[in-house]
C-alpha positions as CSV (number, residue, x, y, z in Angstrom):
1,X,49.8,-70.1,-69.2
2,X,48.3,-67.7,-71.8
3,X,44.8,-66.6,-71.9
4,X,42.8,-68.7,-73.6
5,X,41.4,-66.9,-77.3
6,X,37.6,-66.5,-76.6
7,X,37.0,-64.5,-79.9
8,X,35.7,-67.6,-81.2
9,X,33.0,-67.9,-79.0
10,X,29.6,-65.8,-80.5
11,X,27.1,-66.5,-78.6
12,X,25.9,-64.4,-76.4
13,X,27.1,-64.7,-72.9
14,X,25.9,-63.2,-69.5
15,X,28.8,-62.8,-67.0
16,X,27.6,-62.2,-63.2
17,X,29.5,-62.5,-60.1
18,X,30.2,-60.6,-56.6
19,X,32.9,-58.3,-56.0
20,X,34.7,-60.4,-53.0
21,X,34.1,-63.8,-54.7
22,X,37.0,-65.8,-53.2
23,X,36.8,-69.0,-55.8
24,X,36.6,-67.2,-58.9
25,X,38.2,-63.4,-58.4
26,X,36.2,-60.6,-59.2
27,X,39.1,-59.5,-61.8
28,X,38.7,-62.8,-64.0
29,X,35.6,-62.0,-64.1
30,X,35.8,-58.4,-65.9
31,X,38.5,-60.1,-68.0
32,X,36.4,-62.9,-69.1
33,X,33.4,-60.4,-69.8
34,X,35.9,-58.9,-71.6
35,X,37.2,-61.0,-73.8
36,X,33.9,-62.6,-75.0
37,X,32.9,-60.8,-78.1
38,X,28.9,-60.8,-77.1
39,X,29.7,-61.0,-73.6
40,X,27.5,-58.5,-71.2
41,X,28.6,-58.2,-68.3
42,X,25.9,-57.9,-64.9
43,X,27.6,-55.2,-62.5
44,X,29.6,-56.7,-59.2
45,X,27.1,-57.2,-56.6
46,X,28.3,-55.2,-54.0
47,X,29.6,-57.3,-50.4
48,X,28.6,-60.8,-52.3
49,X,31.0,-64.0,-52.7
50,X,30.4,-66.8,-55.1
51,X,27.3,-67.0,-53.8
52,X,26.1,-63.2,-55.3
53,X,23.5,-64.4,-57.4
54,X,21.5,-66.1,-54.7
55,X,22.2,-63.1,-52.3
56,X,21.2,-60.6,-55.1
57,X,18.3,-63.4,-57.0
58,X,15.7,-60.9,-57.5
59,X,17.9,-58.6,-59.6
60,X,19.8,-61.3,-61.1
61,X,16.2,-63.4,-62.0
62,X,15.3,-60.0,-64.2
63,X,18.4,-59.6,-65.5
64,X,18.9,-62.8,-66.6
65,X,15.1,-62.9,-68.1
66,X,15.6,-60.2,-70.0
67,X,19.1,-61.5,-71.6
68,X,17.6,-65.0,-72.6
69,X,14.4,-62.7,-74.1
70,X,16.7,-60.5,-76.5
């Protein structure tokens, strides 16, 4: 199946994951970062799964406070 066309999409959107998620692979994730024209992209958190953002929720919390403030 082709790649969905995410051009369309404007708004801004924060992409986060870890690099040894097993349900959504690290590399869809750099692709879907991307392909979004506004998409900003939060760096691998290093040894974290799926679950990254909870490991990692201190950095992610800022991060993501000062994406939803710009």
């Amino acid at each position: 199946m082709a790649p969905q066309d995410l051009s369309r999409i404007q708004q801004p959107v924060l992409v986060a994951n870890g690099e040894s998620d097993r349900m959504v692979p690290s590399e869809n994730t750099l692709d879907l970062a991307a392909r979004l024209p506004r998409g900003e992209l939060v760096p691998l958190y290093p040894d974290a799964g799926h679950g990254g953002l909870f490991q990692y929720h201190d950095e992610f919390v800022a991060r993501a406070l000062g994406f939803l403030e710009s």
